[in-house]
C-alpha positions as CSV (number, residue, x, y, z in Angstrom):
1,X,0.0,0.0,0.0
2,X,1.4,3.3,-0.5
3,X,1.8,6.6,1.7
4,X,1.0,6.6,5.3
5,X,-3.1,5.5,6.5
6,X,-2.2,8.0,9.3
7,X,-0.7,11.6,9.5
8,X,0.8,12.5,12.3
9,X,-0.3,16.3,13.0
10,X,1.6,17.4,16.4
11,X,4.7,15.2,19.0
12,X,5.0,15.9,22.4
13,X,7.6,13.6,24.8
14,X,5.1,12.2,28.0
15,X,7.5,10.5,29.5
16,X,11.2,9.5,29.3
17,X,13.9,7.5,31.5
18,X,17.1,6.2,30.5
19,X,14.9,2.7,29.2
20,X,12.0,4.2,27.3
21,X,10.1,7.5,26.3
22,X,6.7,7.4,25.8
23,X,5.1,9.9,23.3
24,X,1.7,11.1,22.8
25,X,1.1,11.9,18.8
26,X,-1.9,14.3,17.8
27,X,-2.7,12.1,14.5
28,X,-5.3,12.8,11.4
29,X,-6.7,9.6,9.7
30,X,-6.9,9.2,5.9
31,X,-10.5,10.5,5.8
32,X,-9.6,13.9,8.3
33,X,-10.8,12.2,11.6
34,X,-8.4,13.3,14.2
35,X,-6.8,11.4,16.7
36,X,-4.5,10.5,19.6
37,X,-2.1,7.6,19.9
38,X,0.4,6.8,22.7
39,X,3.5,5.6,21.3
40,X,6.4,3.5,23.6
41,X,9.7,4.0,21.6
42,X,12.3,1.4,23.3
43,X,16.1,0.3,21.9
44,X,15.7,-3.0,19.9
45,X,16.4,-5.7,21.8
46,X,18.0,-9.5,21.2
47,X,16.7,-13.0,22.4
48,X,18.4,-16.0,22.7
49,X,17.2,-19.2,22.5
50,X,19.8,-21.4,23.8
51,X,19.6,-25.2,22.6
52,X,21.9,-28.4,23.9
53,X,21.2,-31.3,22.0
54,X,17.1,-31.2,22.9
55,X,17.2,-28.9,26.0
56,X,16.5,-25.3,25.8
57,X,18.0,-23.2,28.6
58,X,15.8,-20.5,30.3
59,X,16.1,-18.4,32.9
60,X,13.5,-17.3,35.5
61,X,13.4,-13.6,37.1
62,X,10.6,-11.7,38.4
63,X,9.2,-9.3,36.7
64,X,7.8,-5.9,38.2
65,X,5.1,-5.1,36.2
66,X,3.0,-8.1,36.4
67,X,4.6,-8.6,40.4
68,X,5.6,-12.4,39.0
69,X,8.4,-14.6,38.1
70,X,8.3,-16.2,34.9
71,X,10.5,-18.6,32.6
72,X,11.5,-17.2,29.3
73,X,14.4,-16.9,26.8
74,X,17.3,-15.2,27.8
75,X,17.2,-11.5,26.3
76,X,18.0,-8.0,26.9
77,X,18.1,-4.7,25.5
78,X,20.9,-3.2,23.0
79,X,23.2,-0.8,24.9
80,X,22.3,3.3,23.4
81,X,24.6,3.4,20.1
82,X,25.4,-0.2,19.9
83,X,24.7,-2.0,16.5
84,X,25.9,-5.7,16.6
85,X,22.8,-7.4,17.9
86,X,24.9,-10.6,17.4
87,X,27.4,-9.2,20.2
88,X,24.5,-7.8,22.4
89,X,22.8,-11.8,21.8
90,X,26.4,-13.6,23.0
91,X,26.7,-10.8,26.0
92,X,23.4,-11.5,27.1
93,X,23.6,-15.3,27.3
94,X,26.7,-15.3,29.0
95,X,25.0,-12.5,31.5
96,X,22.0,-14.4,32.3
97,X,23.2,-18.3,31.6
98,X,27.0,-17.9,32.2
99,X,27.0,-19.9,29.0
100,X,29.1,-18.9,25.8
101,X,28.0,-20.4,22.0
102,X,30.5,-21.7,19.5
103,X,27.0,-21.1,16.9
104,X,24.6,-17.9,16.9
105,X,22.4,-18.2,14.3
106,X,19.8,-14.8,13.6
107,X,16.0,-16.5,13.3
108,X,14.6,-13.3,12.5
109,X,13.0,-10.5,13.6
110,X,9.9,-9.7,15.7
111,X,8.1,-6.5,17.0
112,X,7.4,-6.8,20.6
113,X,3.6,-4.9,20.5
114,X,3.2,-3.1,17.0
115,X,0.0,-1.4,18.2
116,X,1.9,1.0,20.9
117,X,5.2,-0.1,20.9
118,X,8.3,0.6,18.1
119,X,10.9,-1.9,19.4
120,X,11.8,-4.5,17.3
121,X,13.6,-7.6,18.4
122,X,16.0,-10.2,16.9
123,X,15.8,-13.9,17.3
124,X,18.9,-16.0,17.7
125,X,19.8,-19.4,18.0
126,X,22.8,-20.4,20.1
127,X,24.4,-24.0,19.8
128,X,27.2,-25.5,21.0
129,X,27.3,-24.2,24.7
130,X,29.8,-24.1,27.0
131,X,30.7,-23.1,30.3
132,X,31.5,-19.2,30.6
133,X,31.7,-16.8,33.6
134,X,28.8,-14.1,33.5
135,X,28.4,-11.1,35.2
136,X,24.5,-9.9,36.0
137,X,23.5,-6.6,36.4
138,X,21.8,-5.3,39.1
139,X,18.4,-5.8,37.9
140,X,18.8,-9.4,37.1
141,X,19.0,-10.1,41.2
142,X,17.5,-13.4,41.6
143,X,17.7,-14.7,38.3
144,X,18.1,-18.6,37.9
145,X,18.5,-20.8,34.7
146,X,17.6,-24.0,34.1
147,X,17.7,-26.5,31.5
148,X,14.1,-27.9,29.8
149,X,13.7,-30.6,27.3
150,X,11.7,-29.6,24.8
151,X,9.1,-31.9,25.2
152,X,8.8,-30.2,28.6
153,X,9.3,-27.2,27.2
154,X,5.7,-27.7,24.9
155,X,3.9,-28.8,27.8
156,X,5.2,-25.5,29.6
157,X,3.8,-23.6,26.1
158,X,0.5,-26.6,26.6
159,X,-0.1,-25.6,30.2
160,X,0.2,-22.3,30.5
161,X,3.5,-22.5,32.6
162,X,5.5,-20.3,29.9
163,X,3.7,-16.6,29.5
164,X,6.8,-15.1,28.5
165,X,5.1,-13.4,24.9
166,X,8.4,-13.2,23.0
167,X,9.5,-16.6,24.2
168,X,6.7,-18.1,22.7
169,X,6.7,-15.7,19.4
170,X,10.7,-17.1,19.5
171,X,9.7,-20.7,19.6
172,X,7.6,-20.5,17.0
173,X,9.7,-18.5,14.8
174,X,12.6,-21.1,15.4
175,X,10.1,-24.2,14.6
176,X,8.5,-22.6,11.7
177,X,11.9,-21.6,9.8
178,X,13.1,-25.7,11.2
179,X,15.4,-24.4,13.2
180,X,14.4,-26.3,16.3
C-alpha cells in the first residue's frame, strides 16, 4: 500500500527514562478524523534461544510489572549506540546463563507490540554451549537458569507454565523456519 493511512499532526515527549520514552502523537486519519495515539519508543532488543542437544536453557526472574516470576528466553536490550545485535545476543547469554556459544544463528525479527510499541527484536539461535563466567547486572537479582527438554518445554507452552510473549513468538519462529 502506498503513503502513510495515518498523519501524524503534532509530537509531544510524556514521559522518558534512561529505558524508554513514551510519546503522545496528535494524529489525522486518511478520511480527516483526528486522533490520539500513545507511542512506547524502546532500543531494539535481542533474544536467545539457547539449545543443547534437545534442551533449551531458560532463565526465570521476576518481573515488576506483572509482580511475577516467569521462565523465558534469555534477552536484553541493545546498549544506546550499539549495533551488533549478534554481540549484544552472546553478551546476554553469558550475562543471564554464564553460558558462551561456538554457533549464533539470527531466526529473524519480531516486534514486541506493533500497536503502541516501536521496538523491534532479533531472534537468535545459540548451539554448542559451554561453560563461561557471567556477570548480572543489578536488575537481574535473583535470576536462575535452568535447562528444559523440549518436550517439557511444549507442555510449559501446553499448560500455561510459559507466558513469557516473545518466548513463545521465538519458539515459533525457530520451529517454523526448522530451526528447532
Amino acid at each position: 500500500m502506498a503513503g502513510h493511512e495515518i498523519t501524524t499532526t503534532s509530537s509531544r515527549i510524556a514521559y522518558e527514562n534512561r529505558w524508554m520514552r513514551v510519546r503522545e502523537d496528535r494524529i489525522a486519519y486518511a478520511d480527516g478524523t483526528p486522533g490520539l495515539y500513545g507511542v512506547v519508543e524502546k532500543r531494539d532488543f535481542v533474544l536467545v534461544a539457547p539449545l543443547d542437544g534437545d534442551r533449551l536453557h531458560l532463565v526465570e526472574q521476576y518481573r515488576y510489572p506483572i509482580q511475577q516470576r516467569q521462565w523465558e528466553f534469555p534477552q536484553g536490550l541493545m546498549d544506546s549506540g550499539e549495533t551488533d545485535h549478534a554481540a549484544c545476543a552472546r553478551r546476554e547469554l553469558r550475562e543471564e546463563t554464564g553460558l558462551d556459544a561456538a554457533s549464533l544463528v539470527e531466526a529473524g525479527e519480531l516486534f514486541l507490540a506493533a500497536g503502541f510499541c516501536t521496538q523491534p527484536f532479533r531472534v537468535f539461535l545459540a548451539t554448542g554451549l559451554s561453560p563461561a563466567a557471567g556477570v548480572r547486572d543489578p536488575e537481574e537479582q535473583g535470576m536462575t537458569t535452568r535447562a528444559f527438554a523440549l518436550s517439557e518445554f511444549e507442555a510449559m507452552l501446553r499448560d500455561g507454565t510459559m507466558r513469557d510473549s516473545v518466548s513463545v513468538a521465538a519458539f515459533g519462529l525457530l520451529r517454523a523456519r526448522g530451526m528447532l
